[in-house]
N, C-alpha and C positions, 0 to 999 in steps of 0.2 A: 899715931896712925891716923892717918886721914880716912874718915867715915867709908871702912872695907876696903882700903887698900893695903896691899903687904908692905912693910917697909922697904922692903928688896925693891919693890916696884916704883917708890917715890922719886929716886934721881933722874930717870927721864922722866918723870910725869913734871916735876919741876924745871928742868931743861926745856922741855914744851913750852910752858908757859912762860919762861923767860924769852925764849927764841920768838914767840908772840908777840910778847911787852915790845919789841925792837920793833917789828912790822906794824905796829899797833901804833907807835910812835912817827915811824916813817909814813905814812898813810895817812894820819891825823895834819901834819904839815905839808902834806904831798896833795891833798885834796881837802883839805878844810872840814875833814868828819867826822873828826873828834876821833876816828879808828874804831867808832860802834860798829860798822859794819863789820868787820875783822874780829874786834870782841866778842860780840854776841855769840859764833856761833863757835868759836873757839871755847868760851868759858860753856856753850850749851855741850859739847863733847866734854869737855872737864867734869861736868857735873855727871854726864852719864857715868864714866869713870869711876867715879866714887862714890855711884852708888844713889843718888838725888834719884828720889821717885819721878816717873814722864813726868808728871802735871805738875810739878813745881820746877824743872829743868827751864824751861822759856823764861816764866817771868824771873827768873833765879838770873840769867842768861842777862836778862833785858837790867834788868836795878842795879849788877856787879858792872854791866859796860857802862852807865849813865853815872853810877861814881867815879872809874876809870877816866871818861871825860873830863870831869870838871878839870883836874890840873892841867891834862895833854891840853886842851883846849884852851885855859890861861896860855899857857905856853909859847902855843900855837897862835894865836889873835895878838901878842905881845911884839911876836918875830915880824908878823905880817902888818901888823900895825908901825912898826920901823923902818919899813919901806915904803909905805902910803898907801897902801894900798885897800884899807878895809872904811870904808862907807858908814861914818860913825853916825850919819842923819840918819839912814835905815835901820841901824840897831835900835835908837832912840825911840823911834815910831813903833817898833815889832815888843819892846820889853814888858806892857802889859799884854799887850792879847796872846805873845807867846806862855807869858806866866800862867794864864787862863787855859791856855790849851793843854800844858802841863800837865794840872791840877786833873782836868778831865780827862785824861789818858790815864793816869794814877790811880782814880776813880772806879775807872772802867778796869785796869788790872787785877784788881782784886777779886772780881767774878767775874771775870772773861775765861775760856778755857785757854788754853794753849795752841790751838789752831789760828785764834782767834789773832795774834803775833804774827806768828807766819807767814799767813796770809796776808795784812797788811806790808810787812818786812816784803815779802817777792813782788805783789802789785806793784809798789811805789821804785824799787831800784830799779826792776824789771823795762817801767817806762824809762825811765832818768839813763837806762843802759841805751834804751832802744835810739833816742835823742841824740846822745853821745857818738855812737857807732854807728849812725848815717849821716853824722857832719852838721844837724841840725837843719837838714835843708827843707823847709817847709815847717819847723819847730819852731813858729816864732808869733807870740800874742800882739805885740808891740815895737815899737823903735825904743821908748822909755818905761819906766816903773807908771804902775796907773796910781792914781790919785792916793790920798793919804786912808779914805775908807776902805778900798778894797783890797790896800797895801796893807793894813790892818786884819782886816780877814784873813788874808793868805799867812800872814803872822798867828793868829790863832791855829787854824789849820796845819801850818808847820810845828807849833808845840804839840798837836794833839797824837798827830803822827808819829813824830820822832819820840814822845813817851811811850808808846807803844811798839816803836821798833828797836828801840834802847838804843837809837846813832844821838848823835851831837844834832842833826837837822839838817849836817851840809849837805847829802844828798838830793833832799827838799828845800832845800834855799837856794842852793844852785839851780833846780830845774826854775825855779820860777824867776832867779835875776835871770839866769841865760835866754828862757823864752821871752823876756820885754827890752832884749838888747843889751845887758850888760855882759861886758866881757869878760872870758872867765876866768881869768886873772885875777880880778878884783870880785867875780862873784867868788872863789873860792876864800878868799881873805878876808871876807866879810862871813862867809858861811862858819868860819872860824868862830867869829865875834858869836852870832847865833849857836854854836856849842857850850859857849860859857852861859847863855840865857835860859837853856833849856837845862843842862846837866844838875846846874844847883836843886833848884825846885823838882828833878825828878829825881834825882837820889833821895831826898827827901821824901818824897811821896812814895816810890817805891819801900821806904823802909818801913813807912807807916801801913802799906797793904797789905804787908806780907807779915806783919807783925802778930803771934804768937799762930802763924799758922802752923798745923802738925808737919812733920817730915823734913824741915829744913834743917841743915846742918847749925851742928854746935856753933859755928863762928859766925854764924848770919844773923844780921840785924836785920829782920823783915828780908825782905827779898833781895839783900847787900851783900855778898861772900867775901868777908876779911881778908882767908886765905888766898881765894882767887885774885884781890886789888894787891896784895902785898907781895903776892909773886910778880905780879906783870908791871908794877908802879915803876919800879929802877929803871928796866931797860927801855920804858913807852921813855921815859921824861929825856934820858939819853940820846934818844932817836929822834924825839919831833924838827928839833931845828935841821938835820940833815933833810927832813922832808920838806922843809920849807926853804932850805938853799934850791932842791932838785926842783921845786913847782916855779918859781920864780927863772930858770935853765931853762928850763921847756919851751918852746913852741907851743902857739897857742891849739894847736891837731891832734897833737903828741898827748899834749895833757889830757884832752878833749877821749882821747882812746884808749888810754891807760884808764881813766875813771870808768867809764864805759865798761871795758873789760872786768872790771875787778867785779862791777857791781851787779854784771851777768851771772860771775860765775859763783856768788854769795846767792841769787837769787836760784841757780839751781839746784844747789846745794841744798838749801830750804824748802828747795820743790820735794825735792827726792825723801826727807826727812817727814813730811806733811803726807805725801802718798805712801811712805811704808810704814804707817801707824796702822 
């Protein structure tokens, strides 16, 4: 038995989660996200489910999507990288200071409340929605990437973020290639690369915060849900490369709108969750 549930009750709770894994999969190669967006708030209902006290359901949420990552994310920067499309100088430049940003998201989860997620999570898609679903017109810092310090910066800043929203970073690495002119073709297939930079070192951090806190389920390593990863792993890894045939199909509007869309409707979803506490 899964911590309070009936066994009667597990075969859809497990069909859920595999029906996720697949979307979870398609969305990570469809948009370069690692599929955090889609995990997080799927495994944060999962844990209501079963029972996970509020205060530890978010970062519970946040550490199972950012181990979920690390393979979809190989995967994904693997497929995208076969077609040419992922910007291996920009990865090169982003690997320490995103490791840095990490580390200090990780930091910060372990006594942050649960709002504290949220709220970050709705800000940040919220804009990167708004971007999206006006075509970008007027969304634009630059023709190219700024210099290698500030290209640095925004690479910390995207580690600190995305540890604390539990995605891969592609939502935040797309807003910042697409605002200095890169197209989003290859910002998404590089946003790919940046899931594999951030997921290692925050699944790790996440297990070390969460580590012998009260209330967490039997199979959790710190803020890591075994049974959560081991439901959704089969059908994400099955599904990503389909989501990297369809982003590479697309028009570059198309994609630009589907991402937009998705990450409005993750953002109100979290709205709704944060104001009926």
């Amino acid at each position: 038995m899964i911590a309070g549930i009936d066994p009667g009750e597990l075969v859809p709770v497990i069909l859920a989660m595999v029906i996720a894994g697949g979307l979870i999969g398609v969305l990570a190669g469809l948009f370069g996200v690692g599929g955090g967006a889609v995990s997080v708030p799927v495994f944060y209902e999962f844990f209501g489910i079963t029972g996970i006290p509020d205060d530890l359901r978010m970062p519970l949420a946040v550490g199972t999507s950012l181990a979920l990552i690390v393979p979809t994310s190989i995967l994904s920067v693997r497929s995208h990288y076969q077609r040419g499309t992922v910007d291996m100088d920009l990865l090169r430049i982003w690997v320490v200071p995103i490791l840095l940003g990490v580390v200090i998201g990780a930091v910060i989860a372990r006594f942050s409340p649960p709002a504290v997620f949220q709220i970050v999570f709705i800000v940040v898609a919220s804009i990167n929605a708004a971007k999206l679903l006006t075509g970008g017109k007027g969304w634009r810092l630059g023709d190219t990437l700024p210099g290698p310090a500030a290209t640095r910066v925004a690479g910390g800043v995207i580690g600190l973020l995305s540890s604390l929203m539990g995605i891969g970073g592609g939502a935040i690495s797309n807003l910042f290639m697409t605002l200095h002119g890169v197209g989003i073709h290859r910002a998404v297939s590089t946003s790919a690369g940046v899931g594999v930079l951030i997921a290692i070192p925050g699944t790790i951090g996440y297990m070390l915060a969460g580590w012998d806190k009260p209330g967490l389920p039997v199979d959790a390593i710190g803020y890591v849900s075994l049974i959560a990863f081991i439901l959704t792993l089969p059908s994400t890894l099955l599904t990503t490369p389909l989501g990297v045939r369809l982003a590479h199909g697309l028009r570059k509007n198309t994609l630009e709108k589907l991402f937009g869309s998705f990450l409005l409707l993750v953002s109100v979803r979290f709205l709704y969750a944060l104001i009926a506490v």
